[in-house]
N, CA, C and O of each residue as an XYZ file, in Angstrom:
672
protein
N       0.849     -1.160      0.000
C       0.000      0.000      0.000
C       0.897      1.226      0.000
O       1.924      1.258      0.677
N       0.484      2.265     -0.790
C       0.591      3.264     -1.020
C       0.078      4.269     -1.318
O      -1.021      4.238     -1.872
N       0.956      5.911     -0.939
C       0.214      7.223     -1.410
C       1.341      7.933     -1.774
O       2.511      7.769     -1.427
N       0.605      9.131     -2.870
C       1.547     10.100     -3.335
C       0.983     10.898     -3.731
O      -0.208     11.048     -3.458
N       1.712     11.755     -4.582
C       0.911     12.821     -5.096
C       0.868     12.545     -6.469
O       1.944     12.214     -6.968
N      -0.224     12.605     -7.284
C      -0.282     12.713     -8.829
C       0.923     13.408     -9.627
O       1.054     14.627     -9.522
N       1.794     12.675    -10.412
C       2.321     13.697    -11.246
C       2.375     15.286    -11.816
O       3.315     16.069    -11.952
N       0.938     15.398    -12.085
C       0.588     16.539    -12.744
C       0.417     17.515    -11.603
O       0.267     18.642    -12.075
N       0.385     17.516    -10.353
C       0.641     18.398     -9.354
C       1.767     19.219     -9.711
O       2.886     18.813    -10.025
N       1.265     20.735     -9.614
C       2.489     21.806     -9.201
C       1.585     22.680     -8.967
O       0.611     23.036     -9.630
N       2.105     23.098     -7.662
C       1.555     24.554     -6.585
C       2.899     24.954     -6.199
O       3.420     24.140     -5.438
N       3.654     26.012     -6.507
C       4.518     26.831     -6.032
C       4.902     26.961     -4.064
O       5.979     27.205     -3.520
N       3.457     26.667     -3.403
C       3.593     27.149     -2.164
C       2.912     25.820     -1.172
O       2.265     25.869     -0.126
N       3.302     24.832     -1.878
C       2.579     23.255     -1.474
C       4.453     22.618     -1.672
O       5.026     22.357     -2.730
N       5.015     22.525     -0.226
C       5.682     21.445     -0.370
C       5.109     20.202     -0.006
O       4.320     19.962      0.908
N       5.923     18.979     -1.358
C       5.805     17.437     -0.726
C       6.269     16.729      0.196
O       7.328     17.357      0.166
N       6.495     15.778      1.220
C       7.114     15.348      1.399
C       6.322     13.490      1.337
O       5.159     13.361      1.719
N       6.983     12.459      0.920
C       6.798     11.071      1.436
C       7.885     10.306      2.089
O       9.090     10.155      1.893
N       6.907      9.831      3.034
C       8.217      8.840      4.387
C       7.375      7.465      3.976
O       6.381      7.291      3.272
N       8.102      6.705      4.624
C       7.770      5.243      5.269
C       7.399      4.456      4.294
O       6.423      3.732      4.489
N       8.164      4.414      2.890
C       7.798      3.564      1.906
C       6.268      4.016      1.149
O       5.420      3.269      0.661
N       6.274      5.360      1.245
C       5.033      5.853      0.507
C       3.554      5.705      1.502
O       2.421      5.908      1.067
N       3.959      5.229      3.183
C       2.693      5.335      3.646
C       2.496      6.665      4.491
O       1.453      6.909      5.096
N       3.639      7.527      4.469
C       3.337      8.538      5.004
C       3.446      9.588      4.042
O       4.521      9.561      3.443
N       2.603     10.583      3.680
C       2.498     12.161      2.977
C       2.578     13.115      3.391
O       1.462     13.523      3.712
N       3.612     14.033      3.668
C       3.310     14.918      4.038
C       3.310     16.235      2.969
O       3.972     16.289      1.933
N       2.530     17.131      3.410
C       1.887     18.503      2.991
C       1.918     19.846      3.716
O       1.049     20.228      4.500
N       3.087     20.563      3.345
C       2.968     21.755      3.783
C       2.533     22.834      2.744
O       2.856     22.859      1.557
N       1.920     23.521      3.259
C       1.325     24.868      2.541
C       1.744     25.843      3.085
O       1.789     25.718      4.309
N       2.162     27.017      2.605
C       2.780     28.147      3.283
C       2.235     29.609      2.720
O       1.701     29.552      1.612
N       2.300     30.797      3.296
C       2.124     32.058      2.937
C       2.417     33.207      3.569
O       2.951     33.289      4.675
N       1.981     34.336      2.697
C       2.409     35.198      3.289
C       0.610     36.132      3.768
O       0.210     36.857      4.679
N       0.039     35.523      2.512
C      -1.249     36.984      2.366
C      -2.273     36.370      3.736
O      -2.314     35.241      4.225
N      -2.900     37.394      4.024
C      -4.392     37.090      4.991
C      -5.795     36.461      4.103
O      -6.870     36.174      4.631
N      -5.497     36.349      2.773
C      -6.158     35.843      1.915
C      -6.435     34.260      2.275
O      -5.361     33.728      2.557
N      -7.497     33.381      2.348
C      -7.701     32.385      2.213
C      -7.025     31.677      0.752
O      -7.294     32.083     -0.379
N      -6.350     30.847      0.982
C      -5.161     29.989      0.121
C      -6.212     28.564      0.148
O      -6.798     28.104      1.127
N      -6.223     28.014     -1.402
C      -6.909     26.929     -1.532
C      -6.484     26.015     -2.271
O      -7.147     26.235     -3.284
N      -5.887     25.188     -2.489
C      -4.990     24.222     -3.436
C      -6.326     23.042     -3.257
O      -7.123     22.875     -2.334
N      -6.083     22.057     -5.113
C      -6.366     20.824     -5.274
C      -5.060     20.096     -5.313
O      -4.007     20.435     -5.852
N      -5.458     18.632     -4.377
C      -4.096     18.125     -4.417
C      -4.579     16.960     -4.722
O      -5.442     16.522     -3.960
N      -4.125     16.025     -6.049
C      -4.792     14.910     -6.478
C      -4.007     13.923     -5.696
O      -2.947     13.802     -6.309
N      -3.997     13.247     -4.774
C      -3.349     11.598     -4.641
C      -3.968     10.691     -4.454
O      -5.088     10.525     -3.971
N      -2.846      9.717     -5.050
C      -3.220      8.210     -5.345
C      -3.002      7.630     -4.459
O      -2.095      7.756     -3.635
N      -3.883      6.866     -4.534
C      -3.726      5.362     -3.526
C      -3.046      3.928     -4.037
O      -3.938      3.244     -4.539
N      -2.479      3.630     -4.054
C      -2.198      2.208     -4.631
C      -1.810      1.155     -3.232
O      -0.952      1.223     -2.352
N      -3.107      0.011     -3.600
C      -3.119     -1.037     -2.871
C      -3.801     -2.687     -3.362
O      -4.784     -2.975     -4.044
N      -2.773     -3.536     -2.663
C      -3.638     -4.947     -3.116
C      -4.264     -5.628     -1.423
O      -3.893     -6.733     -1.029
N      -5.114     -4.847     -0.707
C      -5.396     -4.923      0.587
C      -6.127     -4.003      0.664
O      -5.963     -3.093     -0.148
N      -7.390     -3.881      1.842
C      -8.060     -3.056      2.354
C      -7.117     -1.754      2.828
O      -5.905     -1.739      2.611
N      -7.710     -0.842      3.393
C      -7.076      0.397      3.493
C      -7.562      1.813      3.841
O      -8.499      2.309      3.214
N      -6.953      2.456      4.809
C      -7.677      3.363      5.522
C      -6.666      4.546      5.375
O      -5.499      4.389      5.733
N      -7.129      5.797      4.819
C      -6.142      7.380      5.142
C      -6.236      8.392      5.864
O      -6.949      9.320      5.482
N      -5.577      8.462      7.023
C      -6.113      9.796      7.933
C      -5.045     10.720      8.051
O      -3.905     10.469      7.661
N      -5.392     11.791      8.586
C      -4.290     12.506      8.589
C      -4.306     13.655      9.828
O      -5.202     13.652     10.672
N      -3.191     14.651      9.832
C      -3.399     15.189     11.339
C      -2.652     16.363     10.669
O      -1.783     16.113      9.834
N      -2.930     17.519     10.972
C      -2.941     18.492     10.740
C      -2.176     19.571     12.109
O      -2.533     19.675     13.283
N      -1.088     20.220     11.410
C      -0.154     21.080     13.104
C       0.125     21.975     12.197
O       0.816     21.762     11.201
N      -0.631     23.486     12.630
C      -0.173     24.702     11.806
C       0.657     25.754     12.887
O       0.911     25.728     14.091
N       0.899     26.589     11.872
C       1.670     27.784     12.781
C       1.328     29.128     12.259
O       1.640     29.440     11.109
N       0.703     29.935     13.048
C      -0.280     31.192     12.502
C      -0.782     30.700     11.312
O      -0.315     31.098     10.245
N      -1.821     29.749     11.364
C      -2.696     29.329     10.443
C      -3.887     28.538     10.496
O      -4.036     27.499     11.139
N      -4.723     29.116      9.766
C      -6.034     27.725     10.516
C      -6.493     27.324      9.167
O      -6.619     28.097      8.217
N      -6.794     25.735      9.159
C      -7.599     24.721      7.929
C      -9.184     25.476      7.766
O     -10.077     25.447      8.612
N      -9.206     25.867      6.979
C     -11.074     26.440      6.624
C     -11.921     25.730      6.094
O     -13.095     25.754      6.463
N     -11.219     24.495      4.539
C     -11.805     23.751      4.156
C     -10.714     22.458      4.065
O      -9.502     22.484      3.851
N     -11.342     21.669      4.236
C     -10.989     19.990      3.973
C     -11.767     19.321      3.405
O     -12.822     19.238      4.033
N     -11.754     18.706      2.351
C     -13.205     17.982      1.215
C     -12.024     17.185      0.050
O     -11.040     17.569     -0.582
N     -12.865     15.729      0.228
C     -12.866     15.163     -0.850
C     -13.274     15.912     -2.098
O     -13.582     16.943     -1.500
N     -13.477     16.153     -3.158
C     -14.066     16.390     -4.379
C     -13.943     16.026     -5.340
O     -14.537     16.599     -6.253
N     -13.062     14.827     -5.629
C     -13.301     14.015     -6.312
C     -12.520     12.668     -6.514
O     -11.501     12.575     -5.831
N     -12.806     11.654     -7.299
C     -11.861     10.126     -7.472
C     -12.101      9.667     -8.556
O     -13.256      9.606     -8.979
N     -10.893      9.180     -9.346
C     -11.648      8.049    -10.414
C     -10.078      7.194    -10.555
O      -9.035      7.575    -10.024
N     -10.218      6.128    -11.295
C      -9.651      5.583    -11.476
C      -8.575      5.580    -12.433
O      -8.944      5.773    -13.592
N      -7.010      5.366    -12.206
C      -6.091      6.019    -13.153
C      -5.853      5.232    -14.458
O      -4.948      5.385    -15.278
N      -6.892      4.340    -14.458
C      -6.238      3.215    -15.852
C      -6.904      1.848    -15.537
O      -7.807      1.555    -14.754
N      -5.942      0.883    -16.663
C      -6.929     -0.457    -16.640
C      -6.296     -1.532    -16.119
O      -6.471     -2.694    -16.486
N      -5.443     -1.102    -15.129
C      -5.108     -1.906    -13.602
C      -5.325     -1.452    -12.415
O      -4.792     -1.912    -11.405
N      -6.144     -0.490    -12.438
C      -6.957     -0.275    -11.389
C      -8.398     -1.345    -10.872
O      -9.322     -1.800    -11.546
N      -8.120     -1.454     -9.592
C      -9.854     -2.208     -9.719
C     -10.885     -1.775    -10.162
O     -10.962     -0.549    -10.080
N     -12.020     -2.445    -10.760
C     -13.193     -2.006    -11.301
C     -13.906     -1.172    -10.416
O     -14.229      0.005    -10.572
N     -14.247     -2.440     -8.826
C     -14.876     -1.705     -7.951
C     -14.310     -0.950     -7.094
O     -14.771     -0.846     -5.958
N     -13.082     -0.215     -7.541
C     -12.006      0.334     -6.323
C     -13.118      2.051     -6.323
O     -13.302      2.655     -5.266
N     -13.497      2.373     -7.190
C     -14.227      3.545     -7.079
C     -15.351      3.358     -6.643
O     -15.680      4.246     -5.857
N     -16.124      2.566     -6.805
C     -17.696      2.091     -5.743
C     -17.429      1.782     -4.529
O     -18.316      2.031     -3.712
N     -16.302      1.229     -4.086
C     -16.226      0.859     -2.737
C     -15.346      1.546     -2.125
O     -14.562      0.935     -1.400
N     -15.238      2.997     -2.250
C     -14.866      4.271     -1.676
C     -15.353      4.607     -1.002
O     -16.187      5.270     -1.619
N     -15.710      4.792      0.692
C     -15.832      5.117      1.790
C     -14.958      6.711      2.344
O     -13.937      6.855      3.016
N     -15.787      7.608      1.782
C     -15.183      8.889      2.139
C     -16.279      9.348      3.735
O     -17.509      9.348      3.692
N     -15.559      9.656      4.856
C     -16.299     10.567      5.916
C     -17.045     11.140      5.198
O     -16.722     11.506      4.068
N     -18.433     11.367      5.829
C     -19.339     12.359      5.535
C     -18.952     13.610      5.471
O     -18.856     14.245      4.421
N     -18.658     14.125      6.826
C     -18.518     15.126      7.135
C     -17.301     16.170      5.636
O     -17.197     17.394      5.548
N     -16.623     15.135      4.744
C     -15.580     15.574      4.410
C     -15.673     15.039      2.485
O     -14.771     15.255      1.676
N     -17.195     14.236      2.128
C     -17.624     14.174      1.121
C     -18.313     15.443      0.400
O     -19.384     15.852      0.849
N     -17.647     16.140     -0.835
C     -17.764     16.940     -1.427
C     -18.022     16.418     -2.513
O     -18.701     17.256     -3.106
N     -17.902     15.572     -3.123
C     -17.977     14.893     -4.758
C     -19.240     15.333     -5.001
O     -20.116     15.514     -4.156
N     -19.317     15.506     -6.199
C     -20.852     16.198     -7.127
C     -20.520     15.320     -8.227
O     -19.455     14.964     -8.732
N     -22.065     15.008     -8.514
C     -22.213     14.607     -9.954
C     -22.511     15.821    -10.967
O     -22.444     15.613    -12.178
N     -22.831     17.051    -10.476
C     -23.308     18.271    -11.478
C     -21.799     18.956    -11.652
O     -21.690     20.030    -12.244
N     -20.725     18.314    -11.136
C     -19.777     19.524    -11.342
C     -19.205     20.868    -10.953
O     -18.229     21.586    -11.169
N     -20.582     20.815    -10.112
C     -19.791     21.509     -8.552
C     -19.257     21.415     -7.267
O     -19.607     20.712     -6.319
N     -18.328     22.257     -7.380
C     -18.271     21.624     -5.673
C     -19.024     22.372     -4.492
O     -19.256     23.536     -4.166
N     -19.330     20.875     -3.942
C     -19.923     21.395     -2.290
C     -19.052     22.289     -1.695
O     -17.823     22.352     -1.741
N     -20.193     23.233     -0.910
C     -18.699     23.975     -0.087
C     -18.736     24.110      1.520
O     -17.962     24.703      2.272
N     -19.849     23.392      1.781
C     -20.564     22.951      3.308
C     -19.615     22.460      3.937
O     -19.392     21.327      3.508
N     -18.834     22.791      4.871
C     -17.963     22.525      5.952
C     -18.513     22.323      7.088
O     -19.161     23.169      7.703
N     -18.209     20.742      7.589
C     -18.143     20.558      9.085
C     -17.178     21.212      9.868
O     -16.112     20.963      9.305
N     -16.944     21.956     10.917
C     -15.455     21.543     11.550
C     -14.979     20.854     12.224
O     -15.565     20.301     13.155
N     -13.590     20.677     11.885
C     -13.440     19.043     12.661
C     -12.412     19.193     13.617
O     -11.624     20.138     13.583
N     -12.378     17.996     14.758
C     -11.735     18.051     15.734
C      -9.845     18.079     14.954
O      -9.213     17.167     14.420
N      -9.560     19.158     15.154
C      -8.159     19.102     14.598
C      -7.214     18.632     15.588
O      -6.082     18.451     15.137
N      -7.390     18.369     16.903
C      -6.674     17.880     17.615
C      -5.811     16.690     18.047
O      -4.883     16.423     18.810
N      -6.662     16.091     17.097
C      -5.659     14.806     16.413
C      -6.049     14.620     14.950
O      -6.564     15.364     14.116
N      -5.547     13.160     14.938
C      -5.964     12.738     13.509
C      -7.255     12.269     13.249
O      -7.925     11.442     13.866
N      -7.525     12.970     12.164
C      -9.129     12.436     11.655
C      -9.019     11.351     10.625
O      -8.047     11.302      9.871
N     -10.199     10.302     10.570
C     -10.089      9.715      9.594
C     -10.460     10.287      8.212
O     -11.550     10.858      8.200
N      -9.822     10.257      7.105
C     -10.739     11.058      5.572
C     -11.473      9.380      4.712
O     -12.687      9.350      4.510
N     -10.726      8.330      4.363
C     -11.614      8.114      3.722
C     -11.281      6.106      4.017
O     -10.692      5.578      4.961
N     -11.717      5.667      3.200
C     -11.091      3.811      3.328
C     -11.908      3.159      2.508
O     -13.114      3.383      2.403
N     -11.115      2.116      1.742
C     -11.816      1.185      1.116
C     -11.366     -0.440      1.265
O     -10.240     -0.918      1.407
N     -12.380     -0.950      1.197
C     -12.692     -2.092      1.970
C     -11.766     -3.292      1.138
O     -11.413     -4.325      1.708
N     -11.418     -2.975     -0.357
C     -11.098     -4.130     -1.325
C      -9.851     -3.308     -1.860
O      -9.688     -2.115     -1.602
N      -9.030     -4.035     -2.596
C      -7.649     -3.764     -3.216
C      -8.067     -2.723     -4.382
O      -9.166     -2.595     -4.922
N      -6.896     -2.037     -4.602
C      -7.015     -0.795     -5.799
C      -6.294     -1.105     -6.872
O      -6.642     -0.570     -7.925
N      -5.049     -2.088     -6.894
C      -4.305     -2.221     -7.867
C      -4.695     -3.606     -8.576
O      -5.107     -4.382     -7.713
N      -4.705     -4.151     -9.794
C      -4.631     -5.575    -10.072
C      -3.398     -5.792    -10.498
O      -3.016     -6.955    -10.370
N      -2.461     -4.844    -11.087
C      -1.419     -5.006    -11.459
C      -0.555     -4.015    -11.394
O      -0.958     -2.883    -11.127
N       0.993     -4.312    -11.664
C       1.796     -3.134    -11.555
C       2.813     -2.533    -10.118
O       3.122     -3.222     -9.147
N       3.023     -1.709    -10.249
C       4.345     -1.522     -9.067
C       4.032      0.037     -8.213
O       3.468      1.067     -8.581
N       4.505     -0.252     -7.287
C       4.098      1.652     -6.782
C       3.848      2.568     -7.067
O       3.251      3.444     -6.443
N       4.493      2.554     -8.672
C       4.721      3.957     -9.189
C       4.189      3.283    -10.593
O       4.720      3.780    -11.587
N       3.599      2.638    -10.752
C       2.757      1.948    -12.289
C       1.600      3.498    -12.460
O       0.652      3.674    -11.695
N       1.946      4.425    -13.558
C       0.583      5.350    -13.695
C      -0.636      4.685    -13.748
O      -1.493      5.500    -13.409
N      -1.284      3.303    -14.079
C      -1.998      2.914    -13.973
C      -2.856      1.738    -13.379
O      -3.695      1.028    -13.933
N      -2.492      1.743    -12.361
C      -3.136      0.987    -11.480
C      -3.459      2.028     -9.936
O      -3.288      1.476     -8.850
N      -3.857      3.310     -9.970
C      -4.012      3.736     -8.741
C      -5.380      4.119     -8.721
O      -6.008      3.991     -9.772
N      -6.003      4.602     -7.629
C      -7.272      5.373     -7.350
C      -6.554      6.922     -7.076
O      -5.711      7.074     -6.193
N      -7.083      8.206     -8.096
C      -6.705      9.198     -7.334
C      -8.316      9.869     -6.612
O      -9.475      9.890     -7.025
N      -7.623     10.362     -5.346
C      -8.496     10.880     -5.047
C      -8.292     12.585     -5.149
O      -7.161     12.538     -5.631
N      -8.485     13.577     -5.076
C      -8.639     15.027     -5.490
C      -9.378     15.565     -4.226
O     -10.578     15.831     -4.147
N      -8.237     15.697     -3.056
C      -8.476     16.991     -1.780
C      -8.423     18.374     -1.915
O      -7.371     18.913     -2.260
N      -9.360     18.967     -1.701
C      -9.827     20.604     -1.583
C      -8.970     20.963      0.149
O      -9.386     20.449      1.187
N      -7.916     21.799      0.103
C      -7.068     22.047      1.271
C      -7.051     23.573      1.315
O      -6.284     24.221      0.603
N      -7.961     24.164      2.214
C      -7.653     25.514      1.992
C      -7.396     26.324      3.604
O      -7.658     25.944      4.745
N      -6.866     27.393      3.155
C      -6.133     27.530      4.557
C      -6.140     29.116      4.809
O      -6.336     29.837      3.831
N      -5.927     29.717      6.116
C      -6.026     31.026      6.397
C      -5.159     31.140      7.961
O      -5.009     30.621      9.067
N      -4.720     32.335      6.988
C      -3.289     33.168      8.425
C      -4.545     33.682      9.560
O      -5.652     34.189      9.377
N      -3.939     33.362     10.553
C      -4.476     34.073     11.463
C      -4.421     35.044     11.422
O      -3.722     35.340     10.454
N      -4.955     36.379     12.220
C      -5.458     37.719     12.512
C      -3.887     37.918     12.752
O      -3.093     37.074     13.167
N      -3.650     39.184     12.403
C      -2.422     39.594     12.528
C      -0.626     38.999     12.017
O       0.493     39.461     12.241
N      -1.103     37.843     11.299
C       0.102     36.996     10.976
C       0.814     37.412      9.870
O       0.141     37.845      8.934
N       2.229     37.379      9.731
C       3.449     37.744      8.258
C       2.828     35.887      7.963
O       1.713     35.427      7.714
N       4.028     35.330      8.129
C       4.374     33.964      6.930
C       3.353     33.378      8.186
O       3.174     33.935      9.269
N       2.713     32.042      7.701
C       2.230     30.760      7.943
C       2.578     29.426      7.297
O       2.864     29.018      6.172
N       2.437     28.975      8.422
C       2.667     27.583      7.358
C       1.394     26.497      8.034
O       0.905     26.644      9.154
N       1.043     25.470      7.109
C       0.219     24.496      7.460
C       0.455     23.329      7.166
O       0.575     23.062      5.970
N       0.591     22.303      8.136
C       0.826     21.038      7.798
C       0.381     19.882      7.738
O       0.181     19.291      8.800
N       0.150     19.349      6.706
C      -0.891     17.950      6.754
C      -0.001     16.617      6.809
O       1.072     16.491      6.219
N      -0.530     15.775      7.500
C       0.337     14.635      8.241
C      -1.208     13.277      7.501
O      -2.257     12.819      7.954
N      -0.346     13.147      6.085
C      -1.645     11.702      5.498
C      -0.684     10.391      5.626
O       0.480     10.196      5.276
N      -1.687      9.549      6.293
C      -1.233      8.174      6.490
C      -2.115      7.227      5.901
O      -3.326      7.301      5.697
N      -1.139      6.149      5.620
C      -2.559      5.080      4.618
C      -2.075      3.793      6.160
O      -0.944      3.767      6.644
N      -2.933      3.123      6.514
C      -2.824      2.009      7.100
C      -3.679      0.702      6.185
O      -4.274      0.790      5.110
N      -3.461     -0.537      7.110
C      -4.434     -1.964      6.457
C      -5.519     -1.413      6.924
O      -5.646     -0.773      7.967
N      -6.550     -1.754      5.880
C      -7.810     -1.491      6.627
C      -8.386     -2.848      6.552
O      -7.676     -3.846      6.429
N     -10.078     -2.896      6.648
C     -10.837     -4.070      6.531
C     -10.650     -4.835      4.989
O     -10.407     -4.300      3.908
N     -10.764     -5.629      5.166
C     -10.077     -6.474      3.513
C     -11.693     -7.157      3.319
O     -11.770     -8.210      2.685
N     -12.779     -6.624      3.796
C     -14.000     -7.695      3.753
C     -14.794     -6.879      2.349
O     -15.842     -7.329      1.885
């Protein structure tokens, strides 16, 4: 099991980082303006096992405004069929539209630890290697962020982990 970021990612003010053989992601976002900052960040999942992604969030003069799924599909034809039906995204953090918009209804969530975002119950890959472009699920996170009252630079940090999940 694995996560990363989609290739086609580039945000100037979104560093990457991956640890632990691709099960840890990390995501910093940084700034300077009092402007609400909003990046799409597409990543993939690649797994032949159940599987769960949460993540934990530690800013510095900065607060998370939005967190949302908004969208997933499948990267190719070693991906599982049902790896996109049996996508289990939190409510609280399901944004996907079939009309093409996005939701913009925010829960807020306990940032004080890690929340769960999403898990699926059956394998994502049928074939291929970590880094195969086609065998992953991407999913497409809405991450948007705001300096606190009075703040120069911020930074925000997202802490995504994939664990085993239920294999049923």
């Amino acid at each position: 099991m694995a996560i990363s970021v989609g290739q086609t990612f580039a945000e100037s003010n979104v560093r990457i980082e991956s640890h632990g053989a691709g099960k840890t992601l990390g995501l910093t976002l940084s700034g300077s303006s009092t402007d609400v900052m909003a990046v799409s960040v597409p990543i993939l999942i690649r797994s032949n096992t159940g599987y769960g992604i949460s993540c934990l969030v530690q800013s510095q003069a900065a607060r998370l405004v939005n967190f949302a799924v908004i969208g997933a599909r499948p990267t190719g034809r070693f991906a599982a069929i049902d790896a996109l039906a049996s996508l289990r995204v939190a409510q609280e953090l399901d944004s996907r539209s079939t009309n093409g918009r996005i939701q913009t209804a925010f829960v807020p969530l306990n940032l004080s630890s890690s929340f769960s975002i999403l898990s699926g119950p059956r394998r994502v890959s049928l074939a291929g290697t970590l880094s195969s472009m086609d065998n992953a699920l991407e999913v497409t996170l809405l991450i948007a962020a705001k300096a606190e009252a009075n703040a120069g630079e911020w930074t925000l940090n997202l802490i995504l982990t994939a664990s085993p999940g239920n294999d049923s």
